[in-house]
Steps between C-alpha positions, in 0.01 A plus 500: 500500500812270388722671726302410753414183438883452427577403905238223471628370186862484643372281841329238214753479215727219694532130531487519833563745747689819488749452784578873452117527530388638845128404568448909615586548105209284361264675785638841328396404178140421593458813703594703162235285315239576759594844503491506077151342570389816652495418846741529849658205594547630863115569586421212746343252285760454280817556706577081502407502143837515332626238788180249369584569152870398525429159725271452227701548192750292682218216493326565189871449294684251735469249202872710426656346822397118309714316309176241291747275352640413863136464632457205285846357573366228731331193314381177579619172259285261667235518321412154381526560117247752505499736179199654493371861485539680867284787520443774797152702348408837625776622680422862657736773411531869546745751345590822319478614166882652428365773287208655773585334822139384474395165632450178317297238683465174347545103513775267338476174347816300489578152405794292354572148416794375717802323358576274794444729778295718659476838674268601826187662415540784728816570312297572147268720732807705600665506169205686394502753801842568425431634158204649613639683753677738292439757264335313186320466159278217506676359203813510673408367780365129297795512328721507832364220695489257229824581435645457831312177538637362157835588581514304904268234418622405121173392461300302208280831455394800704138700435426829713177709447439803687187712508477818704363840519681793424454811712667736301196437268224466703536755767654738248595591133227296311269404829392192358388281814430151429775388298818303532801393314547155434904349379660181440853356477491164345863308510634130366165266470245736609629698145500214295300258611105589450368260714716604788442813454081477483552315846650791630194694359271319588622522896467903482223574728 
């Protein structure tokens, strides 16, 4: 099975894309994995398969193609003194677990307390696709946009929770439907300031 998995493992393992990469290679690789799968990747309903699969891939891990530090490099300074805590709640997400290729679908909650300036909202929103659009552990993944949002903003604090269902857990392996994984990344006040940090809480839906 690894050596022929090996072709699909070679299209994913890059930043970004594989010049050298021809798009009839990825569709290659998915025509072996149907064929492992025990079925003919030229009978009629499946001959645009490998095609769908590589447009797909190519959407499903485009978050390689974004730079998340240089989403947020645009800020706004007129912002009347304002230091509270900005927070964008229940932002959708989908992506794939790096060890299964399994999906994780789940929502983001990110906030920070400016330090003079301010970033779009939209821009926190894509931050998180970025990350999500790549191959991921959930734990990862909070780690990453806080991190990236620390390091443009220079903020007074930055919180991120992320809960989301694993695939690779509940559609195989353990099958246990129903659950989901919830992580946190807490930076600068919402760390060490309680209070802060129950106000972030306290917002989780």
């Amino acid at each position: 099975m690894d050596a022929l998995v090996t072709p699909l493992n070679t299209c994913l393992r890059v930043e970004s894309h594989d010049d050298n990469l021809e798009r009839s290679d990825v569709e290659a690789a998915f025509r072996t994995i149907i064929r492992w799968a025990g079925d003919d990747p030229d009978r009629p309903g499946l001959a645009e398969t490998p095609s769908r699969m590589s447009r797909a891939f190519e959407e499903f891990f485009s978050g390689y193609r974004q730079d998340p530090v240089q989403i947020l490099q645009k800020t706004f300074e007129e912002i009347e003194g304002y230091d509270e805590m900005v927070m964008l709640r229940g932002i959708p997400f989908e992506s794939h677990c790096e060890h299964h290729l399994a999906p994780i679908i789940g929502r983001a909650w990110v906030a920070y307390v400016p330090r003079g300036r301010v970033v779009g909202i939209s821009k926190l929103a894509r931050v998180v696709d970025a990350y999500a659009k790549r191959l991921q552990i959930q734990e990862k993944m909070t780690a990453q946009i806080a991190n990236a949002i620390e390091s443009a903003l220079q903020p007074k604090g930055v919180g991120v929770i992320i809960k989301a269902t694993h695939h690779c857990m509940t559609t195989r392996g353990v099958h246990k439907p129903d659950t989901d994984l919830v992580t946190s990344r807490m930076l600068g006040c919402f760390r060490d300031n309680p209070i802060k940090r129950q106000e972030f809480l306290s917002l989780i839906d």
